[in-house]
C-alpha positions as CSV (number, residue, x, y, z in Angstrom):
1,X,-51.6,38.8,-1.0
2,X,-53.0,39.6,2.3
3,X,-54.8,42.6,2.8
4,X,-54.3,45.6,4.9
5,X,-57.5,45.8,6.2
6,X,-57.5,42.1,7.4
7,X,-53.7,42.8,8.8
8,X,-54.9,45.6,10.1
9,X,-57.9,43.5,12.3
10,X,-55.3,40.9,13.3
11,X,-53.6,43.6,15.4
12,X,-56.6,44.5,16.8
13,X,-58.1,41.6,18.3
14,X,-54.8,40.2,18.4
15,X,-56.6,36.5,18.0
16,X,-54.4,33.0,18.6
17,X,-55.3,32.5,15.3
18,X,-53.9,35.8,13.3
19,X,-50.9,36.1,15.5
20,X,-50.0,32.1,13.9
21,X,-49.7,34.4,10.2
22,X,-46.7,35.7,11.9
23,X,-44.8,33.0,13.3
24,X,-42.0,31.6,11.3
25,X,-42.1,28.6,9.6
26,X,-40.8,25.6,10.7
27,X,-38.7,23.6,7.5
28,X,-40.0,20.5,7.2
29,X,-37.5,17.4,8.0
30,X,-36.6,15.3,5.0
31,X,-36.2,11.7,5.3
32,X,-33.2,9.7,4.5
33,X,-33.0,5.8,3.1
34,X,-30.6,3.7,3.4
35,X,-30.4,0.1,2.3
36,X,-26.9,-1.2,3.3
37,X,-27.7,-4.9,1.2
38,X,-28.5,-3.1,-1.8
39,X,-24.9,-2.3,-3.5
40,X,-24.9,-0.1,-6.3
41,X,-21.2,0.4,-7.8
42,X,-18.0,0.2,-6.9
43,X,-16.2,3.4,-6.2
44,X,-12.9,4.1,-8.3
45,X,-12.7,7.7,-7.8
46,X,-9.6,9.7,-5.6
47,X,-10.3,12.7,-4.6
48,X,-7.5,15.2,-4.9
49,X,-6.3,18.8,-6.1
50,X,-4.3,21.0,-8.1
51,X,-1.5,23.0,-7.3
52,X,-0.8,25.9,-9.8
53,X,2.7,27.9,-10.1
54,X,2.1,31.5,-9.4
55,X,4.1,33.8,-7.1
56,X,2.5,33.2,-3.6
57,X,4.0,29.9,-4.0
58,X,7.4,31.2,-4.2
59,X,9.5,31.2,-0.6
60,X,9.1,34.4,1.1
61,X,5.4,34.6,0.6
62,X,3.4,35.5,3.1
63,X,1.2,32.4,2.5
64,X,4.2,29.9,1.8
65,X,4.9,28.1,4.8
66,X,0.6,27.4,5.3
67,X,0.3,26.3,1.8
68,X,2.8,23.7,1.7
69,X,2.0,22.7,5.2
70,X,-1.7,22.4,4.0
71,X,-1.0,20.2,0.6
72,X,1.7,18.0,3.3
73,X,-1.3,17.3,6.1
74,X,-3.6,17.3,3.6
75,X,-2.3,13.4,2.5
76,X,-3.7,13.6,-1.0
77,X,-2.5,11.2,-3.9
78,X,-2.6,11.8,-7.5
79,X,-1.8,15.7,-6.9
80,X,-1.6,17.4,-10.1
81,X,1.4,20.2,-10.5
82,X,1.3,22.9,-13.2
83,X,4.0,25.7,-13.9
84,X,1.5,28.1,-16.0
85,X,2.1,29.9,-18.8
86,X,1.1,33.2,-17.4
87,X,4.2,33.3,-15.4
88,X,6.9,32.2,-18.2
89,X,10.2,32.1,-15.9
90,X,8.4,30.1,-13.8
91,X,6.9,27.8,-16.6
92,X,9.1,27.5,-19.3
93,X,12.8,26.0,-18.7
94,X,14.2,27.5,-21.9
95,X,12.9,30.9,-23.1
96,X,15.2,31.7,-25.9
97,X,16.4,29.4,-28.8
98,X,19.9,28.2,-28.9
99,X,22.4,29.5,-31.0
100,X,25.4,27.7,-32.5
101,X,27.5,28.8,-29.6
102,X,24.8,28.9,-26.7
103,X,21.8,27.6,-24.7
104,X,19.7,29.2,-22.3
105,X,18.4,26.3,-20.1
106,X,17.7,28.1,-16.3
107,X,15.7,26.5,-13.7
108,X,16.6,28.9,-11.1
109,X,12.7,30.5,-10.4
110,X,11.1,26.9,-11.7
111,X,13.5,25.0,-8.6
112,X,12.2,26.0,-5.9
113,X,8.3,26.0,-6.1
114,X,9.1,21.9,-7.7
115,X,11.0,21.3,-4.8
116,X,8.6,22.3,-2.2
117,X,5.9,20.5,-4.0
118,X,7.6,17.3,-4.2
119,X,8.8,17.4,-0.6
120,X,4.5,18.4,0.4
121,X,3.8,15.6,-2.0
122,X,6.1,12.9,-0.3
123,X,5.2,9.6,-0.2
124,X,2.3,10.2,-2.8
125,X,1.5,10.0,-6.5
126,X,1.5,13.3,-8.2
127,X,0.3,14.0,-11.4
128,X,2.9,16.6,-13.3
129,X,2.3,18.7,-16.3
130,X,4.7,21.0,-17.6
131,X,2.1,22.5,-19.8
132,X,3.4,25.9,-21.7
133,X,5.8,25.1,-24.5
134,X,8.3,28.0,-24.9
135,X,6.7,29.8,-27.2
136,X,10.4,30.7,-30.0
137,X,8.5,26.7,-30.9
138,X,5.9,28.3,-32.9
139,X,6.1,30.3,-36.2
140,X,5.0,34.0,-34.8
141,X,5.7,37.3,-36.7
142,X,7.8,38.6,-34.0
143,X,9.7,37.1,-31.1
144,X,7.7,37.8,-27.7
145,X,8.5,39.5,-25.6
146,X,8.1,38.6,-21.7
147,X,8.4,40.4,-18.7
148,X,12.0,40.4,-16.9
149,X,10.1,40.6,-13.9
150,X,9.4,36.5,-13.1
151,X,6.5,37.7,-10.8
152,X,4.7,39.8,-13.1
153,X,1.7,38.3,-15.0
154,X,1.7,37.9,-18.7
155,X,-1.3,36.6,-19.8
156,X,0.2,36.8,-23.7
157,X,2.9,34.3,-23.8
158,X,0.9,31.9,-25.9
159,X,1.8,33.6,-29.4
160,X,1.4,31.1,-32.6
161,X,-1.0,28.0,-33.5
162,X,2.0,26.4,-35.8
163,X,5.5,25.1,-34.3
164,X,8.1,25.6,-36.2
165,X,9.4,22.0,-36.9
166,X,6.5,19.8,-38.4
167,X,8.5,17.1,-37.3
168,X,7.9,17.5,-33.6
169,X,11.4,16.4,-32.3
170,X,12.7,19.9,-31.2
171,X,9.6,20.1,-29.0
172,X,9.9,16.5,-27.9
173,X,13.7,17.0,-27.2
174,X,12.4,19.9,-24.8
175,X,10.6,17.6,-23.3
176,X,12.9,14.7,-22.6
177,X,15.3,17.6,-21.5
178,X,12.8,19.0,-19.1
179,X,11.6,15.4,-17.1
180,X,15.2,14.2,-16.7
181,X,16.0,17.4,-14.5
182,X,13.6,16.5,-12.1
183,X,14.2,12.3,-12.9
184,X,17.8,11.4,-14.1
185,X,20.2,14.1,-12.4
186,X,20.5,16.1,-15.3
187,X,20.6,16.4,-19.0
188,X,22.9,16.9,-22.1
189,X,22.0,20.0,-23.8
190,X,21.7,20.7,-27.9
191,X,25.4,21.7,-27.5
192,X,26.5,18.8,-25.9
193,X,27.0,19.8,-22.5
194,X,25.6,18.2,-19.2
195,X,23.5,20.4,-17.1
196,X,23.7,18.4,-13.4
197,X,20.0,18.7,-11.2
198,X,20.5,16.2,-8.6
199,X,17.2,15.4,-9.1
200,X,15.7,12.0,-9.2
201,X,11.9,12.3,-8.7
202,X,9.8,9.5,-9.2
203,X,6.9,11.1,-11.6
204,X,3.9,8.7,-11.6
205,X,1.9,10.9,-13.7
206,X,3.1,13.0,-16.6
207,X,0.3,15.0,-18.5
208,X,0.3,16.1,-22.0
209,X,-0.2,19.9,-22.1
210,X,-2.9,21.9,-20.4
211,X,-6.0,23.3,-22.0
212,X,-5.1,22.8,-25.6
213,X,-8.4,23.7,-27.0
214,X,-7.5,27.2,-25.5
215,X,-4.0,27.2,-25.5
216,X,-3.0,28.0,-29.2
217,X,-5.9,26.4,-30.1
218,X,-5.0,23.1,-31.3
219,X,-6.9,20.8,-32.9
220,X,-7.6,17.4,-32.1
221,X,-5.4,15.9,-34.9
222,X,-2.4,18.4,-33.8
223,X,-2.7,17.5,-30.4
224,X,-2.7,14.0,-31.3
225,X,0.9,14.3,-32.7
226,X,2.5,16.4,-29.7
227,X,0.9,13.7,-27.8
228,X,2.4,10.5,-30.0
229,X,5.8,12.3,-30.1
230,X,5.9,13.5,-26.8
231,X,5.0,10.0,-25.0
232,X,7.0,8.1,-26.9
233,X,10.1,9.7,-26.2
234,X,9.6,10.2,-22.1
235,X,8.6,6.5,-22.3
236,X,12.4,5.6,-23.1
237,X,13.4,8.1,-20.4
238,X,11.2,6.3,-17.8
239,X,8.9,3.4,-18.8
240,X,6.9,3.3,-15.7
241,X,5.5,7.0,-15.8
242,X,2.0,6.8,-16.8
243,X,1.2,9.4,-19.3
244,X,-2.4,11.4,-19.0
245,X,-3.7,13.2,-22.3
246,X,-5.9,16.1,-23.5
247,X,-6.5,18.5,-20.0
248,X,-9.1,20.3,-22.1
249,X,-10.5,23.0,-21.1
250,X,-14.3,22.6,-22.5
251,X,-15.9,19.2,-22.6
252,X,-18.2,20.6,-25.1
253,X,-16.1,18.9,-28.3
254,X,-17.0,15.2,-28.6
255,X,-14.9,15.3,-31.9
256,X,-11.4,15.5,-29.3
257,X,-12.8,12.5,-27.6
258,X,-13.5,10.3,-30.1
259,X,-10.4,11.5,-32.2
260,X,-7.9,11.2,-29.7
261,X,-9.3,7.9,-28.5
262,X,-9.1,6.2,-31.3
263,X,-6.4,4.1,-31.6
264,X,-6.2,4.3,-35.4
265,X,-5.3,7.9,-35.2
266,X,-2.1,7.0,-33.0
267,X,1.5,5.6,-34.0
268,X,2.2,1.8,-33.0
269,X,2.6,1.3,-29.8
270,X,1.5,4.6,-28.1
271,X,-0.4,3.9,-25.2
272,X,-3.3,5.8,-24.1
273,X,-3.0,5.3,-20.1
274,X,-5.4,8.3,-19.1
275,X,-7.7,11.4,-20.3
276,X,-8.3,14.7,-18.2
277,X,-10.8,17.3,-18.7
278,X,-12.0,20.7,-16.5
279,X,-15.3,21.9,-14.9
280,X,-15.9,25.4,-13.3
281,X,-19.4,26.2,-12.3
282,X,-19.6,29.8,-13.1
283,X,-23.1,32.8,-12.2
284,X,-26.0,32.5,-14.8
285,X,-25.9,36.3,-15.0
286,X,-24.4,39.5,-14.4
287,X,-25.1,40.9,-10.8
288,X,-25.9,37.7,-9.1
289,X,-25.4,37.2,-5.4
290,X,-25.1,33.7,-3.6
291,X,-28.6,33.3,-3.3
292,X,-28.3,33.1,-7.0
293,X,-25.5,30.9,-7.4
294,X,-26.7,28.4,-5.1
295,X,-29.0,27.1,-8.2
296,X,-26.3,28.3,-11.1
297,X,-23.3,25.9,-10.0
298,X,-25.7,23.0,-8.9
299,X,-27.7,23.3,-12.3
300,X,-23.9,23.5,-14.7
301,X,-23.1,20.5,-12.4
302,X,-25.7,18.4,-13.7
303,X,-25.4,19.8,-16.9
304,X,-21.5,19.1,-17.0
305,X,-22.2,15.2,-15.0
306,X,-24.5,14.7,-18.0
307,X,-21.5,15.2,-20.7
308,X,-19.5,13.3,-18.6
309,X,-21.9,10.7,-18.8
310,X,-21.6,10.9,-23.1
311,X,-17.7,11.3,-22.9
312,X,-17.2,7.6,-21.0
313,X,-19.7,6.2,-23.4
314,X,-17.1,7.3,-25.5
315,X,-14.1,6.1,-24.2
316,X,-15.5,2.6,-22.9
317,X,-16.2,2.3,-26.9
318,X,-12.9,3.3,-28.1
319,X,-10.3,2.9,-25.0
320,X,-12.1,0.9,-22.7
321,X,-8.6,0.4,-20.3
322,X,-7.8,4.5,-20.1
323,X,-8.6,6.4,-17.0
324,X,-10.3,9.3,-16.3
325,X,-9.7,12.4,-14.5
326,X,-11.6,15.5,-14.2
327,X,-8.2,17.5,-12.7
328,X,-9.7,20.9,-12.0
329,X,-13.1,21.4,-10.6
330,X,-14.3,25.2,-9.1
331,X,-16.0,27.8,-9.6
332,X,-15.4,31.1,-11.3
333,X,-18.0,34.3,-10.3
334,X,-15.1,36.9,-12.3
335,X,-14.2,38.8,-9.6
336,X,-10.7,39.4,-9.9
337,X,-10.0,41.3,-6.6
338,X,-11.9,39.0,-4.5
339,X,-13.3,42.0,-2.8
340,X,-17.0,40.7,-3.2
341,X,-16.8,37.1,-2.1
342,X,-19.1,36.7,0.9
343,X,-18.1,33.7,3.4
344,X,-20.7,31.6,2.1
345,X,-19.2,30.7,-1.3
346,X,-16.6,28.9,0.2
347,X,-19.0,26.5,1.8
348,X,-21.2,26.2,-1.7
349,X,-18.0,26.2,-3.7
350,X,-16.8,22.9,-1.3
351,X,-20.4,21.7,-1.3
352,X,-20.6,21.7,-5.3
353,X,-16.8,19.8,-5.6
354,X,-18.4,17.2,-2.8
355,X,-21.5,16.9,-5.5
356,X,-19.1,16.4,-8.1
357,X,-17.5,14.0,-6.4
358,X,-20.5,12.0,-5.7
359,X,-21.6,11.9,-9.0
360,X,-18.4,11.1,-10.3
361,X,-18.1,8.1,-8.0
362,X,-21.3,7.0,-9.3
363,X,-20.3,7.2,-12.7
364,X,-16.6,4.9,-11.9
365,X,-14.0,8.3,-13.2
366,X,-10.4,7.7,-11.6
367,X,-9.6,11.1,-9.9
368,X,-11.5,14.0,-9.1
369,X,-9.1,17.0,-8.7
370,X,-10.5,20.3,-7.1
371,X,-9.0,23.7,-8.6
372,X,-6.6,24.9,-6.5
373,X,-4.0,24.7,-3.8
374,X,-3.4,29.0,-4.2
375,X,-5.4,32.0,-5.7
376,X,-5.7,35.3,-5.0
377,X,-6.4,38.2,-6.4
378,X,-5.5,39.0,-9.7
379,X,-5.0,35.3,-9.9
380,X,-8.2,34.1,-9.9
381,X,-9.3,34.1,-5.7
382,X,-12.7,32.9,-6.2
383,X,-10.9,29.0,-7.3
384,X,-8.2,29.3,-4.1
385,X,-8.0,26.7,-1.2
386,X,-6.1,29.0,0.7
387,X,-7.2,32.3,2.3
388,X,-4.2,34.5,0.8
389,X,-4.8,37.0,3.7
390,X,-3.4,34.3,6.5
391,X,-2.4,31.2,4.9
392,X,-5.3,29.5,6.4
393,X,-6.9,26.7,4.7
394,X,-10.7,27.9,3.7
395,X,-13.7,25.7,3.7
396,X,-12.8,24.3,0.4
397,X,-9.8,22.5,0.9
398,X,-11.9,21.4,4.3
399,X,-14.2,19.5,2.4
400,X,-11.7,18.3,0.3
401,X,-10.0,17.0,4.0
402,X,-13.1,15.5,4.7
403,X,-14.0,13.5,1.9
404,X,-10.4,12.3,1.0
405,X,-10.2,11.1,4.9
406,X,-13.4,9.2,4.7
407,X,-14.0,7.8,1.1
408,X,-11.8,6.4,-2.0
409,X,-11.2,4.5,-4.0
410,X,-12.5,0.7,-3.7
411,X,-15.9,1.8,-1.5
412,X,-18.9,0.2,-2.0
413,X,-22.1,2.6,-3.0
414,X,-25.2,1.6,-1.6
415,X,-28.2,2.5,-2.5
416,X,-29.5,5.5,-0.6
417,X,-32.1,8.4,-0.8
418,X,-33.6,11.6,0.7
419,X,-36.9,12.8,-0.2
420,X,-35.4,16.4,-1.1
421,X,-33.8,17.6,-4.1
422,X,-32.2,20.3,-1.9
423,X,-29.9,17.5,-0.3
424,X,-27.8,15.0,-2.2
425,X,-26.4,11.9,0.0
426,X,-24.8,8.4,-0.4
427,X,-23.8,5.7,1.5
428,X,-20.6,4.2,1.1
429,X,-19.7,0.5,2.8
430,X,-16.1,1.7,3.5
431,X,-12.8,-0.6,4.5
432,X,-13.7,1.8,7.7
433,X,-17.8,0.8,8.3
434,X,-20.6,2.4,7.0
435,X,-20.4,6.1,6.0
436,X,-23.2,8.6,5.0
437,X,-22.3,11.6,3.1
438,X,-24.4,14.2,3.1
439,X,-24.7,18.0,1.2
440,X,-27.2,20.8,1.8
441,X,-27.0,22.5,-1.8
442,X,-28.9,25.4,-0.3
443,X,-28.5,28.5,1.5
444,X,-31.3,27.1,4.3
445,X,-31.5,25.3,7.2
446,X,-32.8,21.5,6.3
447,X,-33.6,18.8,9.1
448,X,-33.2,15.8,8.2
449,X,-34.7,12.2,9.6
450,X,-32.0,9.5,9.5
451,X,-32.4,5.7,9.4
452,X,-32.9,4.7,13.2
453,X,-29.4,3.3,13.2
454,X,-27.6,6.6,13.3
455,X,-28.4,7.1,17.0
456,X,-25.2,7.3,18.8
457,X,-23.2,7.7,15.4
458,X,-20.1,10.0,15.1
459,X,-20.8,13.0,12.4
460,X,-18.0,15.0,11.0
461,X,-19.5,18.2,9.3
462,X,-18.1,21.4,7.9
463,X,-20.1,24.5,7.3
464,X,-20.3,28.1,7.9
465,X,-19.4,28.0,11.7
466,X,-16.4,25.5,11.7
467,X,-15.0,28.5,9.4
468,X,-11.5,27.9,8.5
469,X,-11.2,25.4,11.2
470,X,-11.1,21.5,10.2
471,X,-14.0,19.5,10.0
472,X,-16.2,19.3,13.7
473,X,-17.1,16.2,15.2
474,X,-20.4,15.3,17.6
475,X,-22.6,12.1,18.4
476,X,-25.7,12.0,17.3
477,X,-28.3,11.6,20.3
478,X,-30.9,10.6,18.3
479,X,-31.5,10.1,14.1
480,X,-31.8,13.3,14.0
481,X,-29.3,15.9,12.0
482,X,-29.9,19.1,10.7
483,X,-27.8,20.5,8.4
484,X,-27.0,24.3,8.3
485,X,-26.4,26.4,4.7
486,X,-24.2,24.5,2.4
487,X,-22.9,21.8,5.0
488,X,-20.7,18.7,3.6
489,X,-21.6,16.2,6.7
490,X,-20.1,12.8,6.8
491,X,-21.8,9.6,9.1
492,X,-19.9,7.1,10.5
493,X,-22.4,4.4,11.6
494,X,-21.4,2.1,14.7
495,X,-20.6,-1.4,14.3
496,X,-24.1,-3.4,14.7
């Protein structure tokens, strides 16, 4: 530590050589590599998102119109749907049994929010999940009892680990019920009579329950058998649908994967198409600020890529021909009211999913979904897409723009460095040219020395200053970039 005394001299004889202590230091540039003949994988990853039912969804939200105009510009394919159990009128198509004289089927506040989705979604893949089984299914000491009120949250409605019939057909029933509304017109009831949808969806994706490790915590061998029954009854409703298991909330239970993977453990003929699991980045303590969190998420990434790594070691041994997708990836800091989320984390909340992504790519998983279309608070704000105050899209689902508009699947990775661990990039030989993609994982300033070639290249950047604003563009003058606090930048090299 300096002392005061010698401090106190450099004011003095104010010298060239004391006033230098106080300058401010310059951050050194960091040098990028790129070897475009050097090609390191093939990319087979989409990126995409999650839309989750909750009531700013609903028509005659504030936030409405800009949501769905959002998901609709927005292009993406694979988009993954999920009426949630917190909201059960908006989840769950029938919330009381039937009796020998009556059903209570009613899609009227589960409609709407499907309708708007599909019609967002036209023209693309979607990935739908239906996830919360009405809960009369399981064994529970007393009925439960849910809100009248479809908007108000209910975080209880996932009573009982044990359905009710062992056999599994009155929940598969449910479920054949359920996706032909939304594929065949309509359905025939347990009474007999035909309830008419008009509906006839084309569902690419159908996925097995959400979070079962959570949800009524079900065990691997349970969830196998809702699985098995499940599939192979929406299979004779529509062959083509592709059917994607597990949606697990923790990758930390290698005995799911290598249970539910294993053919052995599944009924003749069951196919197992696809697997899904979640990653949030979350703080590393209490009382943390984004100076804090700028190491927390990057660090759980790595951490979470490196089980990733283990699970498709698993699956190439057991299911080599399923697909992967990691269908919700964010970040949770636990503030409920969203009152203390600075500007910043939306730029190192988008620059951790484009790190994800990356690694991902490198590692050949299928889709990689960011978590979600709509939060707010109460509903967790800190994984929205959306800024629930103007139904603007915030710098997350701008990076998400970004990278879905540049890469995908079918690029070619090329081998490519930066001598900083602050700054991840790769090069991607696209149907398009040559792309760089590049992310500051730091709340600094870094300069960065491109490959000469980039002189005169177009760069496509988002970061604090093009706010909630889509992605800027500017030519490169030189090879020269510097990229601001948590920028996702994207190079697109001229033709040589």
């Amino acid at each position: 530590m300096m002392s005061r005394s010698f401090l106190r001299l450099c004011l003095l004889l104010c010298s060239p050589a004391c006033l230098l202590l106080h300058q401010p230091v310059q951050a050194q540039t960091s040098h990028v590599a790129v070897n475009w003949n050097q090609v390191t994988g093939v990319s087979k990853t989409t990126p995409t998102l999650q839309v989750v039912v909750n009531p700013m969804l609903e028509r005659g939200s504030p936030i409405h119109d800009g949501s769905f105009s959002a998901l609709k510009e927005l292009g993406a394919d694979a988009v993954r749907f999920v009426p949630w159990f917190p909201y059960p009128k908006m989840a769950v198509a029938e919330l009381k049994p039937p009796t020998s004289t009556e059903t209570f089927w009613d899609f009227s506040y589960i409609d709407p929010i499907m309708e708007d989705f599909m019609k967002a979604t036209e023209g693309h893949s979607v990935i739908i999940n239906f996830s919360t089984i009405p809960d009369w299914m399981f064994r529970t000491d007393k009925p439960v009892q849910y809100p009248e009120d479809h908007d108000q949250v209910f975080w209880n409605y996932n009573a009982g680990t044990e359905l009710r019939d062992s056999t599994l057909k009155e929940l598969a029933d449910y479920y054949v019920r359920l996706f032909s509304w939304y594929t065949k017109g309509g359905f025939t009831d347990e009474l007999g009579k035909f309830h008419r949808s008009g509906h006839h969806y084309k569902i690419s994706y159908w996925e097995v329950l959400n979070e079962p490790d959570f949800e009524h915590a079900t065990l691997p061998q349970t969830y196998t058998r809702i699985y098995d029954a499940v599939v192979t009854a929406l299979k004779k409703v529509s062959p083509e649908t592709k059917f994607v298991a597990l949606g697990l909330g923790s990758e930390n239970n290698p005995e799911y994967f290598e249970y539910f993977l294993n053919p052995a453990n599944h009924q003749p003929g069951v196919p197992l198409e696809g697997i899904s699991y979640h990653f949030y980045g979350t703080p590393s303590g209490a009382n943390q600020t984004i100076d804090n969190w700028q190491y927390a998420f990057f660090d759980e990434a790595d951490g979470f890529i490196g089980k990733v790594r283990y699970i498709e070691s698993i699956r190439k041994r057991l299911a080599p021909q399923t697909f992967t997708t990691i269908d919700e990836i964010g970040n949770i800091i636990g503030d409920q009211t969203g009152k203390s989320i600075p500007d910043g984390y939306w730029n190192l909340s988008g620059a951790m999913y484009a790190y994800v992504y990356v690694e991902l790519a490198r590692l050949g998983i299928d889709f990689a979904g960011e978590s979600q279309l709509v939060g707010y608070p109460t509903q967790y704000p800190d994984v929205s897409m959306m800024d629930w105050k103007n139904g603007n899209p915030n710098a997350r689902l701008r990076v998400l723009a970004l990278l879905k508009d540049h890469f995908g699947a079918g690029d070619k990775l090329v081998a490519s460095s930066v001598n900083t661990s602050d700054v991840t990039v790769q090069a991607f030989l696209t149907s398009k040219g040559k792309k760089l993609l590049l992310i500051n994982k730091r709340n600094k300033t870094i300069p960065l020395e491109l490959p000469a070639e980039a002189t005169g290249a177009e760069v496509q950047y988002v970061n604090a200053s093009t706010g909630e604003n889509p992605a800027s563009s500017s030519s490169l003058t030189d090879h020269h970039f510097t990229l601001d606090p948590f920028t996702v930048a994207v190079i697109n090299f001229k033709d040589q």
